[in-house]
C-alpha positions as CSV (number, residue, x, y, z in Angstrom):
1,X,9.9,45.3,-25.6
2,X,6.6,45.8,-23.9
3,X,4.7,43.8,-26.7
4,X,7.3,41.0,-25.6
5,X,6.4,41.2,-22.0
6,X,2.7,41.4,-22.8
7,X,3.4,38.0,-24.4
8,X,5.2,36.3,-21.3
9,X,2.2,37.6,-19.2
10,X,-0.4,36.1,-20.9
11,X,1.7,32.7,-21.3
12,X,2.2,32.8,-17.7
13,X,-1.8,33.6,-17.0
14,X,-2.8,31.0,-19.3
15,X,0.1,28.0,-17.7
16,X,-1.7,24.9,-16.1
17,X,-0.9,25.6,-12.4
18,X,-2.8,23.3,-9.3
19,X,-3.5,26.0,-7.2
20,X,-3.6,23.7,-3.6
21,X,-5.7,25.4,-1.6
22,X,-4.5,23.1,1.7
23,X,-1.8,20.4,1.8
24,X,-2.0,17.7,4.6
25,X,0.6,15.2,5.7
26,X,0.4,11.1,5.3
27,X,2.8,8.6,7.2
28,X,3.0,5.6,4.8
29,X,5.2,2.4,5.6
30,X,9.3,2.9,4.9
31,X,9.2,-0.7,3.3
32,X,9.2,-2.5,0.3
33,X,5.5,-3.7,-0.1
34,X,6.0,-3.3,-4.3
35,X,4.1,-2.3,-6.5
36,X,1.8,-0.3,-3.6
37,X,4.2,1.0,-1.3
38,X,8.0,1.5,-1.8
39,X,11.3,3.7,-1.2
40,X,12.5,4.6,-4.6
41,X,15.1,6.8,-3.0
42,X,15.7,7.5,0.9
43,X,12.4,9.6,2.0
44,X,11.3,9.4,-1.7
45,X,8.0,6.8,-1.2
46,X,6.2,5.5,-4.4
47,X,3.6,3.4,-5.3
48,X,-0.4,2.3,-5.6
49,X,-1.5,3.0,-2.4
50,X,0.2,6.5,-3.0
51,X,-1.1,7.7,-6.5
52,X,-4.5,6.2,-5.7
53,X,-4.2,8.6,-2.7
54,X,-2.9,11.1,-4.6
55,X,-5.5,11.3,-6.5
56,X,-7.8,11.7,-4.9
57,X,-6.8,14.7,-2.6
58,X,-6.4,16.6,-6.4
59,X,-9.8,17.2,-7.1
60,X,-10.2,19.0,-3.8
61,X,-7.6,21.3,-4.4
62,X,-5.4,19.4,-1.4
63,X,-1.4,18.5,-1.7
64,X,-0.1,15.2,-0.4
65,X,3.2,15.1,1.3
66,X,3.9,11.8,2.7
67,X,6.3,10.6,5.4
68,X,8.1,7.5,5.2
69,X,8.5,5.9,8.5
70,X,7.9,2.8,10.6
71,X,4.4,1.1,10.9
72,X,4.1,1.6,14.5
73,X,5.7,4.9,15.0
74,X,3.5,6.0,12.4
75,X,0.4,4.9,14.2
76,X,1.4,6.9,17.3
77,X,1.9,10.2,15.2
78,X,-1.9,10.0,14.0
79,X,-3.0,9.2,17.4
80,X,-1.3,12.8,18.8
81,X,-2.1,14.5,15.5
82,X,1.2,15.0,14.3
83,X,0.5,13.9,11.0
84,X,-3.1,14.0,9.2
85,X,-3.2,10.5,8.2
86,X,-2.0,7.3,7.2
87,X,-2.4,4.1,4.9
88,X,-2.4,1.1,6.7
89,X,-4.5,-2.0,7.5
90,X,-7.6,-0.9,9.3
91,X,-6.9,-0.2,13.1
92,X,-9.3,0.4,16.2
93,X,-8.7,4.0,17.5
94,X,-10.7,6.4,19.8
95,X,-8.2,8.8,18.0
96,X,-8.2,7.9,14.5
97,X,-11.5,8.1,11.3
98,X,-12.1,5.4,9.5
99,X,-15.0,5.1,7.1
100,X,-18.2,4.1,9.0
101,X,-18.3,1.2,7.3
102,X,-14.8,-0.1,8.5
103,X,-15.5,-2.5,10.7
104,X,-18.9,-3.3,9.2
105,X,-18.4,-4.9,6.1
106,X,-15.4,-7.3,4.8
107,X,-15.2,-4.4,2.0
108,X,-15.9,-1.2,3.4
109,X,-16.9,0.7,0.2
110,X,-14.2,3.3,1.0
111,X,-11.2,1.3,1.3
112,X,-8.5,2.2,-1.0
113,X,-7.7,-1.2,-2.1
114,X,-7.9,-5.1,-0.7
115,X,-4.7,-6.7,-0.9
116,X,-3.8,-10.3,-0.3
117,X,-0.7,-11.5,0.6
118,X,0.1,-15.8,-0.9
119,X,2.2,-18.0,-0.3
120,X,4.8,-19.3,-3.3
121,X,6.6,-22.3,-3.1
122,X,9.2,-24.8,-4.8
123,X,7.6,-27.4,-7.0
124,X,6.2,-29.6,-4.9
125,X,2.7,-31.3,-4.1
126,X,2.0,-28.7,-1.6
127,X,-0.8,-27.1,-1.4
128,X,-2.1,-24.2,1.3
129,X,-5.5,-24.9,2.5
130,X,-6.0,-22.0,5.2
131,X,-3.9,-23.7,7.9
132,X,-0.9,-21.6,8.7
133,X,0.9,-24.1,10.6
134,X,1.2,-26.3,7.8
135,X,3.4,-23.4,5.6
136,X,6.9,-24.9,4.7
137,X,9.4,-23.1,7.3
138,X,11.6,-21.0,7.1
139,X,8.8,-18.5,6.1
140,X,10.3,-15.5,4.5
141,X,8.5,-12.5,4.3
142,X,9.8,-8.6,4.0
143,X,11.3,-7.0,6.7
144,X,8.8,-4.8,8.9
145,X,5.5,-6.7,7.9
146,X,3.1,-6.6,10.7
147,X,1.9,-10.4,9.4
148,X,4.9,-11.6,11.1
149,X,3.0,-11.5,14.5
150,X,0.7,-13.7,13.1
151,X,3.1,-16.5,12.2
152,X,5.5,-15.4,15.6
153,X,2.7,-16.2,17.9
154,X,2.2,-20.5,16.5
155,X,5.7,-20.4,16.9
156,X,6.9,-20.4,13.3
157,X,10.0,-20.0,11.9
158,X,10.3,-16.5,10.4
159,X,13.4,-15.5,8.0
160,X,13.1,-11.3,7.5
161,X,14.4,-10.5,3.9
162,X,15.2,-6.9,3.2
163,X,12.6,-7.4,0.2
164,X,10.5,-9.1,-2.0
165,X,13.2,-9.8,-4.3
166,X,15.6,-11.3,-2.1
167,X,13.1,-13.7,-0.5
168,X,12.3,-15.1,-3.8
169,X,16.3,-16.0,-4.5
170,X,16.5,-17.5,-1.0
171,X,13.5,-19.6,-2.0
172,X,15.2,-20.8,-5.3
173,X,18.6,-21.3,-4.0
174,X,17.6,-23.3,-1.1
175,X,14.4,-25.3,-3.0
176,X,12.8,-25.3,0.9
177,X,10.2,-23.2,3.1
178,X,8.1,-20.3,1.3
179,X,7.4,-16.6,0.4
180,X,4.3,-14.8,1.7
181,X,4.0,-11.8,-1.2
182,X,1.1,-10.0,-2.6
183,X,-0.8,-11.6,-5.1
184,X,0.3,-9.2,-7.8
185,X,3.4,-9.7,-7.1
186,X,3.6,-13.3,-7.0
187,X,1.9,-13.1,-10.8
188,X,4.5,-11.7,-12.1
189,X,7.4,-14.2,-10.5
190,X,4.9,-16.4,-12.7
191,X,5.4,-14.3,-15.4
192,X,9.7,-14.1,-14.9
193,X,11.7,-17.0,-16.7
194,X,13.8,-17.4,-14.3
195,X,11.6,-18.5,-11.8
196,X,7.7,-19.8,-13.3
197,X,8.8,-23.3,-14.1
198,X,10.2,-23.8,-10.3
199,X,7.5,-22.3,-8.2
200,X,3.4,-22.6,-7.3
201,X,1.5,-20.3,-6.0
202,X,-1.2,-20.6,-3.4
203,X,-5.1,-19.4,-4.5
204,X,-6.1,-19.4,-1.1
205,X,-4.6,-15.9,0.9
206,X,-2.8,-16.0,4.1
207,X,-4.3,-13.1,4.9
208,X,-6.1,-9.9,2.9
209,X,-5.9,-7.1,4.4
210,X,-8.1,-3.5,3.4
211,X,-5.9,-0.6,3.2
212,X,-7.3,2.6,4.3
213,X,-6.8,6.3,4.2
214,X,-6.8,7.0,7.8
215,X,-7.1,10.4,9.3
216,X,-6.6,11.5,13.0
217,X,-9.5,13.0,14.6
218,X,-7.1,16.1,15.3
219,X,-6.5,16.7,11.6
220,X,-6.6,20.3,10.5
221,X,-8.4,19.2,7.1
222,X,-12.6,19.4,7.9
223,X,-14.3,16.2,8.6
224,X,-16.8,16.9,6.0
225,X,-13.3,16.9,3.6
226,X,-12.4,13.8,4.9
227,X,-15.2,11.9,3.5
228,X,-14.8,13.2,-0.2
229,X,-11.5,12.8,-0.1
230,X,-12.8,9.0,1.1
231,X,-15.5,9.0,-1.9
232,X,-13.1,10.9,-4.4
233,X,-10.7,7.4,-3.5
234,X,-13.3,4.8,-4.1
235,X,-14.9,6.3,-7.3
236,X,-11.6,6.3,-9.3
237,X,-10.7,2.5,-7.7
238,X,-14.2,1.0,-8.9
239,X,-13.9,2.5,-12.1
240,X,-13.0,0.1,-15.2
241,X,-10.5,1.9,-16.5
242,X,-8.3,4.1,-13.9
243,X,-6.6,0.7,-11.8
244,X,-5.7,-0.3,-15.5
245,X,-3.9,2.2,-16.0
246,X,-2.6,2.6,-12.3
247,X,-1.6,-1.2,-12.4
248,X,0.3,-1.1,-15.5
249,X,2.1,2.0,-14.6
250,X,4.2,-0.3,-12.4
């Protein structure tokens, strides 16, 4: 009996446990925004943007929990500190840390990742050159997307589908207006049977956006943290092999 719990001991000693030394809290978008940000189940948020952050928080010995909610309401908790972060577009913030080199650069160096959103048509000869107000209307993009105010103020007409996914039926069933997606995601409707032979997609980005890690300036977690956690992100995203695997993953 005792040489049996000697055994379980030393199995238990030896067991591969993350010992978080800290855990902080990061309000990510409650939308579909696949493959980098998504609700697999209610309050259960997956994707990219998430494992990217994920990991890397690990190597510092600190534990994400993120909290699915609105864009804007999410802003407003890491403005009164009552979150430690979010990822989102970079904002302007006496409140908020951003890399130094946020507003600097077109690619700060410690984005998480740069994401364009396209436009995918019907078959036609269209072809997007830069000018918004020459997108075929309705324009359908996912419900919550802070692009919208971008097409809302030239007065275009906006139809809000509840994802990706449902847009790019709309688009098929009615043969008229457009899709703004991400890139990735429009490669593989150009990858799907059911739709590669009846759509184009645009080369040219509506818009692309860096996505951040952005902490509030009344974060418990040390500023000096803040920036490894910042280089800990951009070392695995600009090396070769970890977004393969990331990508693929989804």
């Amino acid at each position: 009996m005792k040489r049996y719990f000697l055994i379980m001991l030393i199995c238990f000693l030896l067991s591969p446990i993350t010992a978080w030394s800290e855990s902080i809290v990061i309000s990510v978008e409650n939308r579909e925004f696949y493959p980098f940000f998504f609700l697999e189940k209610k309050d259960m948020p997956r994707g990219i943007l998430l494992d990217m952050v994920k990991d890397g928080l690990t190597p510092l010995g600190i534990e994400a929990k993120f909290k699915p909610l609105p864009l804007k309401r999410g802003l407003k908790m890491v403005e009164r500190g009552s979150v430690d972060a979010i990822i989102a577009p970079r904002v302007k913030n006496d409140n908020f840390l951003l890399p130094d080199d946020a507003f600097k650069n077109d690619l700060s160096a410690q984005r998480i990742l740069q994401i364009d959103s396209v436009v995918v048509t019907y078959k036609s000869d269209y072809e997007f050159l830069g000018d918004i107000k020459t997108l075929p209307t309705p324009i359908r993009i996912t419900l919550g997307d802070p692009i919208e105010s971008l097409f809302q103020q030239q007065g275009l007409s906006i139809d809000d589908g509840a994802s990706g996914s449902h847009n790019i039926k709309k688009l098929m069933r009615d043969k008229k207006g457009c899709v703004i997606t991400t890139s990735l995601k429009a490669m593989t409707w150009l990858d799907d049977p059911n739709f590669k032979d009846n759509i184009d997609v645009s080369t040219e980005p509506v818009v692309s956006r860096s996505y951040f890690l952005i902490f509030s300036k009344k974060t418990g977690l040390a500023q000096d943290k803040v920036k490894l956690v910042w280089n800990e992100i951009a070392k695995n995203r600009d090396d070769y092999i970890y977004p393969i695997k990331l990508f693929t993953a989804y």
